[in-house]
Structures are given as C-alpha cells and as structure tokens.
ZAMI-727419 format. One record per residue (C-alpha): residue number from 1; x, y, z. Coordinates in nm, 4 decimals. Layout:
NUM_X_Y_Z
...
REM end
This chain:
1_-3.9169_-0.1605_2.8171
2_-3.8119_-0.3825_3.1229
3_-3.5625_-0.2773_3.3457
4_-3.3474_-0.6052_3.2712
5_-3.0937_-0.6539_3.5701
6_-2.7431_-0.6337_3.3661
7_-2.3873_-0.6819_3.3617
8_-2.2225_-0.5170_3.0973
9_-1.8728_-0.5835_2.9530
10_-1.6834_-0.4010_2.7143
11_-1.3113_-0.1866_2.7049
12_-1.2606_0.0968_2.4360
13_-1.4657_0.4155_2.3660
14_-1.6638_0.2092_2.1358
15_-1.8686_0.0249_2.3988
16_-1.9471_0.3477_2.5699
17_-2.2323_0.4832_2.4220
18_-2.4353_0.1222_2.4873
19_-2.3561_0.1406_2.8392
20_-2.4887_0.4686_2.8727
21_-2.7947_0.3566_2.6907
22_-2.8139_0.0669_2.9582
23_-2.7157_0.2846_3.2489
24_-3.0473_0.5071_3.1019
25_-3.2824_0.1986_3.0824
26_-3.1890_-0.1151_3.2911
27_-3.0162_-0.1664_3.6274
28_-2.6679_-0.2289_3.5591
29_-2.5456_-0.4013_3.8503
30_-2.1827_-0.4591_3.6953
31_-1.9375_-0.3562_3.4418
32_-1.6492_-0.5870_3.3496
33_-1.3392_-0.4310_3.1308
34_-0.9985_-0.4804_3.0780
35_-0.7619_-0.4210_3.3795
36_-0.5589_-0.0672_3.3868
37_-0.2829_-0.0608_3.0857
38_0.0134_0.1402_3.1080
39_-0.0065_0.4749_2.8231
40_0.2328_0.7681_2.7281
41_0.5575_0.8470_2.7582
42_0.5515_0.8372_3.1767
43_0.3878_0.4567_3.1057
44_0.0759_0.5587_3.3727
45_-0.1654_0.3418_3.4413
46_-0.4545_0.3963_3.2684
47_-0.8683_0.3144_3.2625
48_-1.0321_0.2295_2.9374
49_-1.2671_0.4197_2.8570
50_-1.5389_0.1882_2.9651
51_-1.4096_0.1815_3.3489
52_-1.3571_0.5918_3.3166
53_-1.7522_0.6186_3.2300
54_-1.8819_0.3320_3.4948
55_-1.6827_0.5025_3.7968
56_-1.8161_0.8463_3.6870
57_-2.1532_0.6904_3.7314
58_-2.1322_0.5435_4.0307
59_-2.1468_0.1605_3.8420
60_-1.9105_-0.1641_4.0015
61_-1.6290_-0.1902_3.8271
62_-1.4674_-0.5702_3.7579
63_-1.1442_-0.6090_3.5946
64_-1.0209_-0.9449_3.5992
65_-0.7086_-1.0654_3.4271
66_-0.8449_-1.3873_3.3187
67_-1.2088_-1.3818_3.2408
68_-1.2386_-1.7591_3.2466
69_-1.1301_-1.7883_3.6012
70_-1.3139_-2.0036_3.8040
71_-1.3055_-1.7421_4.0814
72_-1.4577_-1.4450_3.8633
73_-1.7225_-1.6563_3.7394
74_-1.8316_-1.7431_4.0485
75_-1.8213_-1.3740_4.1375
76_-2.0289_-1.2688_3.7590
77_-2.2805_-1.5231_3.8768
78_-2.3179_-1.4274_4.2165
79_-2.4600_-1.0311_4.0857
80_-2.7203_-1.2925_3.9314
81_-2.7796_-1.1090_3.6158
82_-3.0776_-1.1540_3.3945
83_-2.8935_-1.0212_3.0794
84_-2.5145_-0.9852_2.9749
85_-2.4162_-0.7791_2.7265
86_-2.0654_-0.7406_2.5168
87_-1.9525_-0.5101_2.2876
88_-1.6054_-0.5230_2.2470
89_-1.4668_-0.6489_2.5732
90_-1.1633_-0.8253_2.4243
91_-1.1615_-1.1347_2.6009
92_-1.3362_-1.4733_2.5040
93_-1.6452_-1.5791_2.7589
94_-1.6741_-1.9366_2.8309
95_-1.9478_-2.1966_2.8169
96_-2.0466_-2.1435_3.2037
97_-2.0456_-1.7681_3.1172
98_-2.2575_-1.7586_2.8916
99_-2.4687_-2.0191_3.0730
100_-2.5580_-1.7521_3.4351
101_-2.8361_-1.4998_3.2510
102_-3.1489_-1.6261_3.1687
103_-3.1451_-1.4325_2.8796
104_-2.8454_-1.5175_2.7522
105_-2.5233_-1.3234_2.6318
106_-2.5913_-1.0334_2.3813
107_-2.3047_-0.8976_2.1671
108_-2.3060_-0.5896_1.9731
109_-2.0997_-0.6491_1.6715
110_-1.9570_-0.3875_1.4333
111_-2.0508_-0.5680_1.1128
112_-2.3113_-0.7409_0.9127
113_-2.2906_-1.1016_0.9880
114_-2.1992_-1.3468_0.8934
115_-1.9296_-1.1470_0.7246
116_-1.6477_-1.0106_0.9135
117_-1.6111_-1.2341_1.2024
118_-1.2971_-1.1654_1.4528
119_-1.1099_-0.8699_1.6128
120_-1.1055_-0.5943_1.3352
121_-1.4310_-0.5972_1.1294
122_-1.4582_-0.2191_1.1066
123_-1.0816_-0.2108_0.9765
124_-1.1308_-0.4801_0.7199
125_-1.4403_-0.3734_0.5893
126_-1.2927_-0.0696_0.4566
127_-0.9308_-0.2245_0.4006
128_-1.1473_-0.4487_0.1807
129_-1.3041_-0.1866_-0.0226
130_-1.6818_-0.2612_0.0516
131_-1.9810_-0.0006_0.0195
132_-2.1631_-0.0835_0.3321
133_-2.0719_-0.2564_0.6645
134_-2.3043_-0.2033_1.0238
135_-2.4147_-0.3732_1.3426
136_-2.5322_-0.6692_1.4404
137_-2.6707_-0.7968_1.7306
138_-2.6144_-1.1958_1.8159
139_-2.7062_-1.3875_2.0713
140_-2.3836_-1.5597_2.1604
141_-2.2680_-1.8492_2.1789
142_-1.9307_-2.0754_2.2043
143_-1.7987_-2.0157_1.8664
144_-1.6218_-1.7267_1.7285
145_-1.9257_-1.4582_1.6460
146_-2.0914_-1.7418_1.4982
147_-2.4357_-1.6979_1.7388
148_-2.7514_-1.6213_1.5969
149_-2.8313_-1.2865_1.4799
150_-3.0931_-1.0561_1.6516
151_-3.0904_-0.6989_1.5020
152_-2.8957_-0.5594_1.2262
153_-2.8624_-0.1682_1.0916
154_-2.6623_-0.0909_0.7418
155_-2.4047_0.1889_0.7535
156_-2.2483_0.3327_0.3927
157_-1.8869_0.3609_0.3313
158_-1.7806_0.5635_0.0623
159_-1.5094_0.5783_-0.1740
160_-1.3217_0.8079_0.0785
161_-1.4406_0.7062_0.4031
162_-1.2367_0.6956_0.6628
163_-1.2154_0.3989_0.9833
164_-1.2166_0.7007_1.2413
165_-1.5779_0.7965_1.0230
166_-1.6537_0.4335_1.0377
167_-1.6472_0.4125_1.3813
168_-1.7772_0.6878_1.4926
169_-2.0583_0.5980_1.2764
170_-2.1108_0.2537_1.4007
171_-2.0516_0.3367_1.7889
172_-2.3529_0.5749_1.7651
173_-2.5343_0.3508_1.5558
174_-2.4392_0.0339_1.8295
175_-2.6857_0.2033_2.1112
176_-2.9595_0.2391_1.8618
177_-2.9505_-0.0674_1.7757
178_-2.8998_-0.2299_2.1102
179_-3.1848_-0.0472_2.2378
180_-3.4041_-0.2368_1.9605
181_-3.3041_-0.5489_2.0540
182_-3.3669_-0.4997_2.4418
183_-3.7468_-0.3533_2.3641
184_-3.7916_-0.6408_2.1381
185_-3.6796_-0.9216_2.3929
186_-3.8813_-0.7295_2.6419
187_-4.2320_-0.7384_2.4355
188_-4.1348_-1.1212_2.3097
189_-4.1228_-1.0028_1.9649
190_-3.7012_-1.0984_1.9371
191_-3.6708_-1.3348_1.6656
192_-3.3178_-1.5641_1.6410
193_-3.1863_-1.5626_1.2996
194_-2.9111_-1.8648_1.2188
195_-2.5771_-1.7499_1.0390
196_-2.5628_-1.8926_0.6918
197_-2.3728_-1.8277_0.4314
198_-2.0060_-1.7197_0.3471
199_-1.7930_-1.5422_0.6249
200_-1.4454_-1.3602_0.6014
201_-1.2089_-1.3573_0.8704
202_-1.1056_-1.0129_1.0164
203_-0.7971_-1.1027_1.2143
204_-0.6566_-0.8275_1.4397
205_-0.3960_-0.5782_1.3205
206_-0.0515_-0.5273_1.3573
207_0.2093_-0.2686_1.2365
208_0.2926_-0.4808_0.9517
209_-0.0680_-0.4985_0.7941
210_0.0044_-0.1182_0.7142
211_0.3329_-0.1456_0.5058
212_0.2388_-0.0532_0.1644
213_0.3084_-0.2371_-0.1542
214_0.3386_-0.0246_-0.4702
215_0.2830_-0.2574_-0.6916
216_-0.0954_-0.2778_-0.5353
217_-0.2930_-0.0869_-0.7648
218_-0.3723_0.2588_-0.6342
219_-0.7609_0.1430_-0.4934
220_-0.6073_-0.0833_-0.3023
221_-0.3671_0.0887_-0.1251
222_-0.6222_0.3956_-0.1095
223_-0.8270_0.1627_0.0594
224_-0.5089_0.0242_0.2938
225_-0.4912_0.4128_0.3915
226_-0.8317_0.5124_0.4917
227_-0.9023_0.1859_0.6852
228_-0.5762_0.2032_0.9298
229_-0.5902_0.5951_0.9928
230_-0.6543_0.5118_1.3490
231_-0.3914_0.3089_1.3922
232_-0.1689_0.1806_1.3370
233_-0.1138_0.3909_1.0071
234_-0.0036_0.2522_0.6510
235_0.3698_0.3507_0.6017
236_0.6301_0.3216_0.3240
237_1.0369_0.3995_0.3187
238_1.2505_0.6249_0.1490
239_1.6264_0.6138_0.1876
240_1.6118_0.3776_0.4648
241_1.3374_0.6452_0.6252
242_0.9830_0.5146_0.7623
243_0.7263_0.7524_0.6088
244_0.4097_0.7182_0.7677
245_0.1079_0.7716_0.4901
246_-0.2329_0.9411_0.6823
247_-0.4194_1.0341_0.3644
248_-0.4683_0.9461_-0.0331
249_-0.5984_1.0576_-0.3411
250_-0.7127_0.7892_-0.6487
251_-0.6601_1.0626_-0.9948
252_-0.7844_0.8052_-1.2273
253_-0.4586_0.8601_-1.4450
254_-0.2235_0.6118_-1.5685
255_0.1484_0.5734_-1.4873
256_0.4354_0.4008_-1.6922
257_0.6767_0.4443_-1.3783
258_0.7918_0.1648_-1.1419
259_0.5706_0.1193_-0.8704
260_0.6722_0.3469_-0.5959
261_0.8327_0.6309_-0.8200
262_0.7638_0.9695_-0.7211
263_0.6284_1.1285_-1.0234
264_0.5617_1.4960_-0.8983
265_0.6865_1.6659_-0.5728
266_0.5518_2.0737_-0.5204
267_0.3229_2.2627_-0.4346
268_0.1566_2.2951_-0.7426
269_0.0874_1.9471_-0.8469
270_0.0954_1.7640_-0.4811
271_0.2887_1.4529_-0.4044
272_0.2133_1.2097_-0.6735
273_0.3208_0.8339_-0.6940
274_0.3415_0.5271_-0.9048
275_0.0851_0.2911_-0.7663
276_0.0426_-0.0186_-0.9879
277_-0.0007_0.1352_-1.3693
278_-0.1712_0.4490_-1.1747
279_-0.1028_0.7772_-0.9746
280_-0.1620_0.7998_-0.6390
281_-0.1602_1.1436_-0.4562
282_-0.0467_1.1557_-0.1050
283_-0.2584_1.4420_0.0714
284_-0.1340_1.4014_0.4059
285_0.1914_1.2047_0.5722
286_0.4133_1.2191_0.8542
287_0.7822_1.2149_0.8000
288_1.0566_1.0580_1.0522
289_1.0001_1.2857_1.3493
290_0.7862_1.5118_1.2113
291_0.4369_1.5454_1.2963
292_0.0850_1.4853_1.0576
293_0.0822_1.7611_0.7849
294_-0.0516_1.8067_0.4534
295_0.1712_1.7437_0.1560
296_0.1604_2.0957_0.0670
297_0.2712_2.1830_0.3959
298_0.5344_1.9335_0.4317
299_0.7199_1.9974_0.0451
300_0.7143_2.3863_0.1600
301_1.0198_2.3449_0.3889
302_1.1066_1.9518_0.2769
303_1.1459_1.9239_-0.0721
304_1.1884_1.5605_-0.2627
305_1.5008_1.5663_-0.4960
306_1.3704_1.4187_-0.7517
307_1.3983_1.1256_-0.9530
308_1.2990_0.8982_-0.5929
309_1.0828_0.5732_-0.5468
310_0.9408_0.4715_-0.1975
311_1.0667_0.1582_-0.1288
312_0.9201_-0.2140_-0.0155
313_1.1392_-0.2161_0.2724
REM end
C-alpha cells in the first residue's frame, strides 16, 4: 500500500484505533482534535484521547477552536497533505478544507449509509431497535454525511446488545475497514458509490433523550436502556427521586397495571415493572447517591414499600 502523506482528525477513543492503523502504514504528518476540556471533580484540563495517543507517538498535535478559521486552514494546507481522514472529529470541515488533499477527505462513519446520518448513529441504531448497523467509508463532501460511499462492513446487534458492545465493536471494525479503503485507493481499484435512498436523522443526545416513558411498551424502553448505557443513562423518578436505569429485562408477560407500577420488589422475583401492557425487569440501576448495582443487590438493604409506580416526572 502507499505511504499516503496524511493528516488525521478525530477526538474520542473511537478514532484511535484508525490512527494507529495510519501511524502503522502512512506518514502522518498531523493530527487535528478537539482542544483540552475540563473533566472530574478538580475540572483539569484534559486531552482526548486522540491527542493522548498522537503525543505518545511522537505525531503534531493541532487543536484549533474554530476549524473553519482562515488562519488554521492556511496552516492544514501548508503540511500539504495528500489524504485527510475523519472519524469523529466533532467539528464541520469547510469547502476549502476539503478542497487541500488531492485525494480528498475520507470519513469513517459508524453506520451503514445512507441511514443514520448526524452525531449519534451508534446510539440510535440501537435506541431504534435495528438488527445490524456498521461502517462506512465516504468520501466527503459539503453536506451532512451525504458524500459518496467507499467501503462498508455489517456489524449484528442483538436483542440485548449493548452501545458500549456496539462501539467497541465498530471502533475495531473502523481500522479494518479504513485500511481497505486506503489499499484500494492505492491500487486504483476504489469505486465511489452515490447515497440513494431513505436516511434517518441521528441527532446528538442529551439528558432528556433518556427519561423513560412507561407507557412505551417494554421493547422500546429495553431498547432506550441498552442504547444510552454509556451515557448519558435512561432514568425514571420515584417520590420526587431520579433513579437512574443501567440494565433491562423484556419477560414476554403481560401486565394489567398502570404503566410505571412496580409489580414485584425482592430478591426472589427481581424488580419488575409495568411497561405498556407488559413487565419489564430492571437488572441493574443506580439510586440517588448510590452507585451501579444489581437489583438484587440494591432491594437487599433498600427495599420498595410496595404498592409504588415510577413516575413521568
């Protein structure tokens, strides 16, 4: 494969594992990421995960504010790159950005485009309930992941899966996958596929996107569960209290109870709950103050008086 000359940009542990692959196979002559973001309780600046990697390896590090800025672009184009590639940098590139390589700008996108376009496909795919998301490689262009598609890989999401499995499975899989597409644009075998076809949004996430409506039948909010254990968590109330809710259950069985009511509460039977017109086990939460524990462990020491409902609000 050629040794492409390129700058990479990208932020979270996500992107890591392509830059390593790059770092392996081309000459990475920059890597742009976020700038430093305060973290913890002490609110210390801290790299992402991107910048902690490059400086271990000896790589430039570039971390402007603004992207855009006439100033940094100069700068980008001055390294005279041959390729840039972004997975996951968290900024928008403009038209003279994408304009310096003569290869273009490559994106490594975790999902199978055209669907899932925007800030959290990974989260939506399994908020959504679907069977199989992936990567995709596009070359990029002005619009919102709407460039034309280079290399894609499936990935299968089970009825349980988690996000954190999800991605985990799809930052591995992002390397692979990247690699392909640089050996095929160095032979001048890379074929450009257009996006057609119907595309869903996947808007970024918030701490309201995991409040949980009982009245959702349980899939639903099974599916709410698994796809924001990374964060930001789904989360319900009872008696004014914010109970955060880390892992679920579907038990097939049907429930006559209000959405929300707590139908069992011990050991023996687990924490069950009225979702829609079925039961919902709750296998793992967090209480106010408490940390992540299993049910079990939790109704040891913290019994529910019952009768109780988990409220919208």
């Amino acid at each position: 494969m050629r040794k492409f000359r390129v700058v990479f940009m990208g932020t979270p542990e996500f992107s890591v594992p392509c830059l390593a692959m790059l770092h392996e196979t081309c000459e990475v002559v920059g890597v742009v990421t976020q700038p430093d973001k305060p973290r913890g309780r002490g609110q210390k600046l801290t790299p992402s995960p991107v910048k902690a990697f490059a400086v271990s390896k000896g790589l430039p590090v570039y971390q402007p504010v603004k992207v855009k800025e006439a100033a940094f672009v100069e700068q980008l184009a001055a390294l005279a790159p041959e390729l840039i590639v972004v997975v996951a940098f968290g900024q928008i590139l403009s038209q003279r950005i994408l304009d310096i390589p003569a290869y273009g700008c490559i994106n490594v996108h975790a999902s199978l485009l055209p669907h899932y376009r925007g800030a959290a496909p990974m989260q939506w795919c399994v908020i959504n309930g679907e069977r199989e998301t992936g990567v995709t490689t596009m070359r990029m262009d002005a619009g919102l992941d709407t460039g034309d598609m280079l290399r894609k890989r499936t990935f299968p999401i089970g009825e349980d899966t988690t996000l954190s499995e999800v991605h985990d499975g799809l930052m591995a899989l992002g390397a692979d996958v990247l690699r392909e597409t640089l050996e095929a644009l160095s032979d001048g075998t890379l074929v450009r596929v257009p996006q057609t076809g119907a595309s869903n949004y996947a808007p970024m996430l918030d701490k309201e996107t995991g409040h949980i409506d009982w009245r959702q039948p349980a899939k639903k909010i099974h599916d709410l569960v698994r796809g924001l254990d990374a964060w930001p968590g789904a989360y319900t109330f009872l008696g004014g209290k914010k109970y955060k809710i880390w892992k679920t259950r579907c038990t097939g069985e049907k429930a006559a109870a209000t959405p929300g009511t707590i139908l069992a509460a011990d050991r023996r039977t687990g924490l069950r709950v009225a979702a829609g017109d079925e039961v919902l086990e709750i296998v793992e939460l967090q209480a106010p103050g408490k940390k992540r524990m299993t049910a079990a462990e939790y109704l040891n020491g913290h019994p529910f008086q019952l009768p109780a409902r988990f409220e919208e609000h």
